[in-house]
Backbone as JSON, one array per atom type, in Angstrom:
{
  "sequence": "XXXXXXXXXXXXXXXXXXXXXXXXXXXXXXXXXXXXXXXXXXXXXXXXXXXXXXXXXXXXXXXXXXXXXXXXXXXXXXXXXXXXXXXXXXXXXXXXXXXXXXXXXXXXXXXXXXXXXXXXXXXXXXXXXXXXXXXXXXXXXXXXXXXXXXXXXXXXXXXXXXXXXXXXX",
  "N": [[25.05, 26.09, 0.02], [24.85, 29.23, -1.53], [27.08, 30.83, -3.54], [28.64, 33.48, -5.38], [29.55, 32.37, -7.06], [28.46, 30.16, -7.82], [26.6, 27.71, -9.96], [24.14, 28.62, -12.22], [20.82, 27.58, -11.21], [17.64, 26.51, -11.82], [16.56, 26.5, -9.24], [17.99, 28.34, -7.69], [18.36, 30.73, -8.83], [17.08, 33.53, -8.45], [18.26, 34.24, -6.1], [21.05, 33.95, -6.81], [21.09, 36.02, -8.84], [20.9, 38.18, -7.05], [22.86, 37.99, -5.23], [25.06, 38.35, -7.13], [23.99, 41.1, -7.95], [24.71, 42.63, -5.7], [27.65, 42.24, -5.14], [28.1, 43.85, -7.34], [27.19, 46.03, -6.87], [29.25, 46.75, -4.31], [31.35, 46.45, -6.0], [30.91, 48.2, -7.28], [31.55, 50.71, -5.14], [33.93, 49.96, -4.58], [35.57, 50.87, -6.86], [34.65, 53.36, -7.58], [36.74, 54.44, -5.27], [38.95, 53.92, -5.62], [39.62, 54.88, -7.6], [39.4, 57.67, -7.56], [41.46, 57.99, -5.79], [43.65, 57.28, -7.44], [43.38, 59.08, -9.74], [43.42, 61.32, -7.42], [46.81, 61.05, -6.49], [47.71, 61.56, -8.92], [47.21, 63.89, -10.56], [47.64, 66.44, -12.31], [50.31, 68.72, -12.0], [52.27, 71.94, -12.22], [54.84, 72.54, -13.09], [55.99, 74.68, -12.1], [55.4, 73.94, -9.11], [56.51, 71.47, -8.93], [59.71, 72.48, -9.43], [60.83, 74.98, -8.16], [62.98, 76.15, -9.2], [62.48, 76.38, -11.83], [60.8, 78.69, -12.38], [62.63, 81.11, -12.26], [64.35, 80.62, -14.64], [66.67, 79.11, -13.82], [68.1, 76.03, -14.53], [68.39, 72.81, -12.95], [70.21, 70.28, -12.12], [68.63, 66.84, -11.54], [69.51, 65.21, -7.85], [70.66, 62.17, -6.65], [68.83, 61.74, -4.33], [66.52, 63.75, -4.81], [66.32, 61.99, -7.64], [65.53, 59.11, -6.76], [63.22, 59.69, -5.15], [60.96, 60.23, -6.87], [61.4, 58.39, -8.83], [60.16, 56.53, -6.21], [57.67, 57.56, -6.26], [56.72, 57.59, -8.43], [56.46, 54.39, -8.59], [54.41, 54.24, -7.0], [52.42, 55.6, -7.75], [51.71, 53.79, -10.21], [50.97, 51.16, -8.76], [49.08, 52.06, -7.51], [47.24, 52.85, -9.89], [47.43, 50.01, -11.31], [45.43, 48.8, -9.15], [43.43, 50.6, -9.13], [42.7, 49.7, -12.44], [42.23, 46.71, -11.78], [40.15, 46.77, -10.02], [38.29, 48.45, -11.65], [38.25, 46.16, -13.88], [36.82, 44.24, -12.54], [34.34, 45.14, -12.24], [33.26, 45.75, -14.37], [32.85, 43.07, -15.49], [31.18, 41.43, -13.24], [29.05, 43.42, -13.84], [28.48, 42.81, -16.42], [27.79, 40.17, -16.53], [25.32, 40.64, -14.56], [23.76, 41.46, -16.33], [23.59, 39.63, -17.73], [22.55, 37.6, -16.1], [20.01, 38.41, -16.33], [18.55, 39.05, -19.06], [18.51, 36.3, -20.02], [16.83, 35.09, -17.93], [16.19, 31.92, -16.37], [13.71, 29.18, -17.46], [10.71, 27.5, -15.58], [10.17, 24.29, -15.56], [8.67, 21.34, -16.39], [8.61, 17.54, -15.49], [7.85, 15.99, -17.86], [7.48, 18.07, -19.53], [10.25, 18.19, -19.92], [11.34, 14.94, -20.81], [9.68, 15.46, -23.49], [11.19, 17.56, -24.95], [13.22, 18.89, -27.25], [15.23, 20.81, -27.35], [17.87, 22.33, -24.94], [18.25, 24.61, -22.43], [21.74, 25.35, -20.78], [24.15, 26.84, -18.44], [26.26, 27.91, -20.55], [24.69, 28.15, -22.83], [22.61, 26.51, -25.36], [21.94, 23.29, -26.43], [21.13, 20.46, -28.92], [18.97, 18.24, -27.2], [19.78, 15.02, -26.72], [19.23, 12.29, -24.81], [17.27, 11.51, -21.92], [18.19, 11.18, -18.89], [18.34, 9.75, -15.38], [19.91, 11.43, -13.77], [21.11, 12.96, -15.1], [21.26, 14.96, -18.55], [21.59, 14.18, -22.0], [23.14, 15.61, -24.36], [23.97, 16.98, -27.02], [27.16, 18.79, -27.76], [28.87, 18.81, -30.13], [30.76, 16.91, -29.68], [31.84, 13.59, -30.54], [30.95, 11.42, -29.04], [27.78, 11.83, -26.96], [27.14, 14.36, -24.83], [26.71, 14.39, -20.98], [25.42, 16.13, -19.18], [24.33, 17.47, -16.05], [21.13, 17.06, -14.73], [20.11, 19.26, -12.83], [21.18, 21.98, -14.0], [19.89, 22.38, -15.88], [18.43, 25.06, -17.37], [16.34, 25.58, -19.17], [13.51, 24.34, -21.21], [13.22, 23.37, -24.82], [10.2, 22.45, -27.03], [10.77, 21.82, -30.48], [8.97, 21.71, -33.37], [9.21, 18.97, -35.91], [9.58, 19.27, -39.8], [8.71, 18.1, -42.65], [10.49, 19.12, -44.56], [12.98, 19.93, -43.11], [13.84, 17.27, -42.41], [14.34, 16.7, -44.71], [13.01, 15.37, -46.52]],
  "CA": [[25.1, 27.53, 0.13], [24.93, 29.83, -2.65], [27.68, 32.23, -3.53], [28.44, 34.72, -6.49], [30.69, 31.73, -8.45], [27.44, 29.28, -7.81], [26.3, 27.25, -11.11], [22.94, 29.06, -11.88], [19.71, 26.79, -11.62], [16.21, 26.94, -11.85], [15.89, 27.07, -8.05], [19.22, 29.17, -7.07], [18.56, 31.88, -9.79], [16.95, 34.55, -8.01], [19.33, 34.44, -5.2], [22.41, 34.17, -7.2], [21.22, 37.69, -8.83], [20.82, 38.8, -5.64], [23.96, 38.15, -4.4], [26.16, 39.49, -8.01], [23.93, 42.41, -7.73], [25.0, 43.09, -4.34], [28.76, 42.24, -5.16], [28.43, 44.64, -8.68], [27.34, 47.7, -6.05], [30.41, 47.05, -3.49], [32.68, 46.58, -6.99], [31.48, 50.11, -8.05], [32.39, 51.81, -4.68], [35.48, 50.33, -4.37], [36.29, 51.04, -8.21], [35.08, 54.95, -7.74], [36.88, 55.24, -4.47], [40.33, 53.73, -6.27], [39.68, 56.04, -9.41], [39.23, 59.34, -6.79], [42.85, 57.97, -4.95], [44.62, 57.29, -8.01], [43.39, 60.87, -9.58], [44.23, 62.01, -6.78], [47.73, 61.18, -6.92], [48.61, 62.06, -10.42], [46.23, 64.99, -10.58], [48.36, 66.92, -13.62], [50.7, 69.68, -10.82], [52.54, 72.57, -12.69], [56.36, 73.14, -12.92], [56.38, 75.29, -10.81], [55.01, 73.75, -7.85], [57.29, 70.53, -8.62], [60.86, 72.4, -9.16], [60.5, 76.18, -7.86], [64.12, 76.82, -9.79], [62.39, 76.51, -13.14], [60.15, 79.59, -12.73], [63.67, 81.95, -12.38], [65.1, 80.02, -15.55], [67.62, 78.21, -13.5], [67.86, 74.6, -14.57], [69.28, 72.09, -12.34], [70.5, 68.34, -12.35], [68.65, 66.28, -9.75], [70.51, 64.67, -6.99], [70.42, 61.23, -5.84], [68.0, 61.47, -3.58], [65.31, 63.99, -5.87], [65.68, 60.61, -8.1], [64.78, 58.27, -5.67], [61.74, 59.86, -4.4], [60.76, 60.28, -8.36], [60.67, 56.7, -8.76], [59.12, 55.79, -5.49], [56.07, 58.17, -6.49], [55.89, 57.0, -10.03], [55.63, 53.22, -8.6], [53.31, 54.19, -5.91], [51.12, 55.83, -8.65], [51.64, 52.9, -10.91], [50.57, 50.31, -7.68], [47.44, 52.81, -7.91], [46.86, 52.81, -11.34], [46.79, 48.54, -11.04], [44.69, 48.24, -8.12], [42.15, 50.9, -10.06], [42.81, 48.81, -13.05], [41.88, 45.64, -11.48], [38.82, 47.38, -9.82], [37.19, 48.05, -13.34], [37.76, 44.94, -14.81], [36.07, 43.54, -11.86], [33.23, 45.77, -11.98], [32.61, 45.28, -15.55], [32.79, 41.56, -15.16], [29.96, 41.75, -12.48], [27.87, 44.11, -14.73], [28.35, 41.88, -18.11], [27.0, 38.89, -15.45], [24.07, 40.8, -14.14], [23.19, 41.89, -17.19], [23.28, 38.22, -18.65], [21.41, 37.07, -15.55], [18.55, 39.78, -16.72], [18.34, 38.91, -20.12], [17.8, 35.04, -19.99], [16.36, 34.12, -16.76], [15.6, 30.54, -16.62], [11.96, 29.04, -17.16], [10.4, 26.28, -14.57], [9.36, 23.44, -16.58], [8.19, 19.62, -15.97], [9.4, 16.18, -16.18], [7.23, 15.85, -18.82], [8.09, 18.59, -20.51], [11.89, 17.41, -20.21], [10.95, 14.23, -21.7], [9.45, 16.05, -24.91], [12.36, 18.54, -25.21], [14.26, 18.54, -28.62], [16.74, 21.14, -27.2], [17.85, 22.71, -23.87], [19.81, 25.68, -22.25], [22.21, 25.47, -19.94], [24.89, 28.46, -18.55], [26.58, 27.51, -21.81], [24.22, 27.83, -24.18], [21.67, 25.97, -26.53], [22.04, 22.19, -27.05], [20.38, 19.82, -28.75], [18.67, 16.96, -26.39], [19.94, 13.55, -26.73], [18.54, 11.84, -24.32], [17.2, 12.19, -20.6], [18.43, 10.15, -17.72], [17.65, 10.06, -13.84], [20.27, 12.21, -12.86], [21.64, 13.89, -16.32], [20.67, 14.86, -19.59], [22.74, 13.82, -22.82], [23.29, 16.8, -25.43], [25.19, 17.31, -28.28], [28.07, 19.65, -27.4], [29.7, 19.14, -30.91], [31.86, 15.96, -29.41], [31.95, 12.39, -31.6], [29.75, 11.05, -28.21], [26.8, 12.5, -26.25], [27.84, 15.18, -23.54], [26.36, 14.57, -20.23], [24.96, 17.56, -18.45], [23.35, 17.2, -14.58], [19.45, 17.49, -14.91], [19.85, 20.91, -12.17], [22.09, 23.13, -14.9], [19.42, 23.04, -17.26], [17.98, 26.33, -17.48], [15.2, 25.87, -19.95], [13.5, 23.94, -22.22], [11.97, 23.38, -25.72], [10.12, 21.39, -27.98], [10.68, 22.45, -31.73], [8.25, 20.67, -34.5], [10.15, 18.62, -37.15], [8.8, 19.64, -40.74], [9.63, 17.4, -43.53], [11.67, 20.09, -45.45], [13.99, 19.66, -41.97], [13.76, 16.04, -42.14], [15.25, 16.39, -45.51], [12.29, 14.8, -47.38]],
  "C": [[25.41, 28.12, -1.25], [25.7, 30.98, -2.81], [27.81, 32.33, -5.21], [29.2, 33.61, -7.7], [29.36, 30.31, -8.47], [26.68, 29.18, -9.4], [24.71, 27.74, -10.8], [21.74, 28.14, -12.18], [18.31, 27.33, -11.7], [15.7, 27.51, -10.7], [16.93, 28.14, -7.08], [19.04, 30.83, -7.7], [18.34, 33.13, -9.22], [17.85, 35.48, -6.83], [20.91, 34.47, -5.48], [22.19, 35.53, -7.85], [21.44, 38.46, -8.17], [22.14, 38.98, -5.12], [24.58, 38.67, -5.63], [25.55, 40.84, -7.98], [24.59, 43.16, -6.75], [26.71, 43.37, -4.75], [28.87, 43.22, -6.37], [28.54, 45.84, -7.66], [28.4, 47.7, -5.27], [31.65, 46.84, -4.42], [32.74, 48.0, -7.43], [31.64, 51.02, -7.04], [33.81, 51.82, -4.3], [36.64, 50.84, -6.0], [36.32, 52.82, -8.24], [35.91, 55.55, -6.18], [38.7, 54.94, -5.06], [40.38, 54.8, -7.19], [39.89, 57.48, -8.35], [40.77, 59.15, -6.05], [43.93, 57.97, -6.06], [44.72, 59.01, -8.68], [43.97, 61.84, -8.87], [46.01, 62.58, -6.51], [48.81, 61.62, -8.39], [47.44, 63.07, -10.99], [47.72, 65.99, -11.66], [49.2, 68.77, -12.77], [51.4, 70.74, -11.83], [53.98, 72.99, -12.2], [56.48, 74.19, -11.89], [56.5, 74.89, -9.83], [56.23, 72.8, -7.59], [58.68, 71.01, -8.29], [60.79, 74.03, -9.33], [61.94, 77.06, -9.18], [63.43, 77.31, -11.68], [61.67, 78.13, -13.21], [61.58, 80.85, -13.22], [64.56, 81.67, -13.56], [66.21, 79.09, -15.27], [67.17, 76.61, -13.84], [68.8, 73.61, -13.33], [69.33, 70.75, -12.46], [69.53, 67.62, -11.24], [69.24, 65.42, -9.51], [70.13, 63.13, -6.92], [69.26, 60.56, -5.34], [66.59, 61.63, -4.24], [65.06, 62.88, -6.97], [65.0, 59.33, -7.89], [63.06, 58.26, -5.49], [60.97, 59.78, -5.73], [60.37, 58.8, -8.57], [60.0, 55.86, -7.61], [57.88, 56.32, -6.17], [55.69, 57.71, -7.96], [55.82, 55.05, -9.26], [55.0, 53.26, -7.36], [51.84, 54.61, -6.84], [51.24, 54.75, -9.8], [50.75, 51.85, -10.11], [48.75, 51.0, -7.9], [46.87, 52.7, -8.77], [46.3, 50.95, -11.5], [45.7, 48.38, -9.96], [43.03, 49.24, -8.82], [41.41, 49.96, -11.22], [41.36, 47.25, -13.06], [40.59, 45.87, -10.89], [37.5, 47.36, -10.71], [37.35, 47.22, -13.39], [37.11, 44.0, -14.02], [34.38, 43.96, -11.92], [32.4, 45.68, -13.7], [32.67, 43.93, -16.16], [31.31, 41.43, -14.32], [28.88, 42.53, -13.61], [27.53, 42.99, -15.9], [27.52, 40.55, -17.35], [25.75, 39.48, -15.21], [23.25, 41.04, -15.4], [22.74, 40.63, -18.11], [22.23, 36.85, -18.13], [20.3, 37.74, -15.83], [18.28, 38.94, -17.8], [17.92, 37.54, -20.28], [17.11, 34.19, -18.51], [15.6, 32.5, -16.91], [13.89, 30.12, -16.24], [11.91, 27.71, -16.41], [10.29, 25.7, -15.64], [9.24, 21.87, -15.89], [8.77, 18.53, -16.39], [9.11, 15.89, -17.8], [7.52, 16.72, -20.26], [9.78, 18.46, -21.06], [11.54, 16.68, -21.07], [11.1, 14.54, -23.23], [10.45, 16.93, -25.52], [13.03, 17.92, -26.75], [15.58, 19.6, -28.08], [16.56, 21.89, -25.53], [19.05, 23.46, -23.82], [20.56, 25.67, -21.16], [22.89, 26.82, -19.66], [25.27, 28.42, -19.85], [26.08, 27.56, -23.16], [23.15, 26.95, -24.49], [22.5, 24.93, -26.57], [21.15, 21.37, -27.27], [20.37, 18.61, -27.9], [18.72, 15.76, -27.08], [19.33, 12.7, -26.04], [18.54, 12.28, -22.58], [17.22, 11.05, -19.7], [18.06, 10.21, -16.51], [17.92, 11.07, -13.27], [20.98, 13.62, -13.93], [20.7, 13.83, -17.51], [21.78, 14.72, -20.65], [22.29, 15.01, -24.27], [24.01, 16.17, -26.07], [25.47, 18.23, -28.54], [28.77, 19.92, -28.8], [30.89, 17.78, -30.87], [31.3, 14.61, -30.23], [30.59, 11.63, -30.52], [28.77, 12.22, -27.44], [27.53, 13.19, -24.83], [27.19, 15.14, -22.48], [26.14, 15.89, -19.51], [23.79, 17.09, -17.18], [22.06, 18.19, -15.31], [19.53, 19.3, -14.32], [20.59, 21.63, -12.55], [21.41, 23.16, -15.89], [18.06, 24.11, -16.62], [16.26, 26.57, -17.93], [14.74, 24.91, -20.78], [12.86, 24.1, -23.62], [11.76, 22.39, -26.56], [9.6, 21.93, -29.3], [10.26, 21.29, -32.63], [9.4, 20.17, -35.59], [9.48, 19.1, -38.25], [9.12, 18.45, -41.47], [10.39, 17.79, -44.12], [12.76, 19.7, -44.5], [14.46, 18.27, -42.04], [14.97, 15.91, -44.01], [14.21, 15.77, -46.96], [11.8, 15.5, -48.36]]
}
């Protein structure tokens, strides 16, 4: 089964868009219906409304209790403020994803063309091909040995000409 945290392959791809698209649109109505509740609550109110004494110049101390309620409502609009928070950075998580499934969609390709490959892409990136096995392929990640990578996480391939200038000659 394929869900939204599913390693993207050649034959999953269209359906894993499918499903972060889906999850980006129910991140952006619960992100603009948090943003319209937290607004709501800290909507910018006017001395007056909060402490009626100020309009007559009287100042007063508050009590006890007027402190209380003061700090429940500032961490009820704080609780708001996180759960908005956490909203966006979900929703622009999802976007930066769909937008990265857009931009490289993976190409079919053949045993054959495996075979011939000098490099290949996985989620990860560009590596060059080391060698190709039954069930993996062996890159070079950058590590002292060859990095195994399962055959169904590669994305793409290619086969880039050597020159002799490259070769060094």
């Amino acid at each position: 089964m394929t869900t939204l945290h599913s390693n993207v392959t050649v034959d999953n791809y269209a359906e894993v868009l499918a499903i972060t698209e889906a999850e980006l649109k129910a991140a952006e109505e619960v992100r603009d219906r948090l943003k319209v509740k937290f607004e709501g609550r800290t909507a910018p109110r006017s001395e007056a409304e909060t402490d009626p004494a100020i309009v007559s110049g009287i100042r007063r101390r508050t009590t006890p209790t007027q402190a209380k309620r003061a700090d429940a409502k500032f961490d009820l609009d704080i609780e708001a403020y996180k759960a908005y928070q956490d909203a966006e950075r979900r929703h622009r998580m999802l976007l930066t994803r769909v937008e990265r499934l857009r931009e490289s969609p993976p190409v079919p390709y053949t045993e054959e063309e495996l075979k011939a490959a000098t490099a290949v892409r996985t989620d990860d990136g560009w590596f060059r091909l080391l060698k190709v096995n039954r069930v993996t392929v062996a890159v070079n990640a950058g590590f002292p040995w060859p990095h195994p990578v399962r055959r169904d996480r590669v994305l793409e391939v290619r086969r880039s000409e050597v020159t002799p200038d490259d070769r060094g000659a």
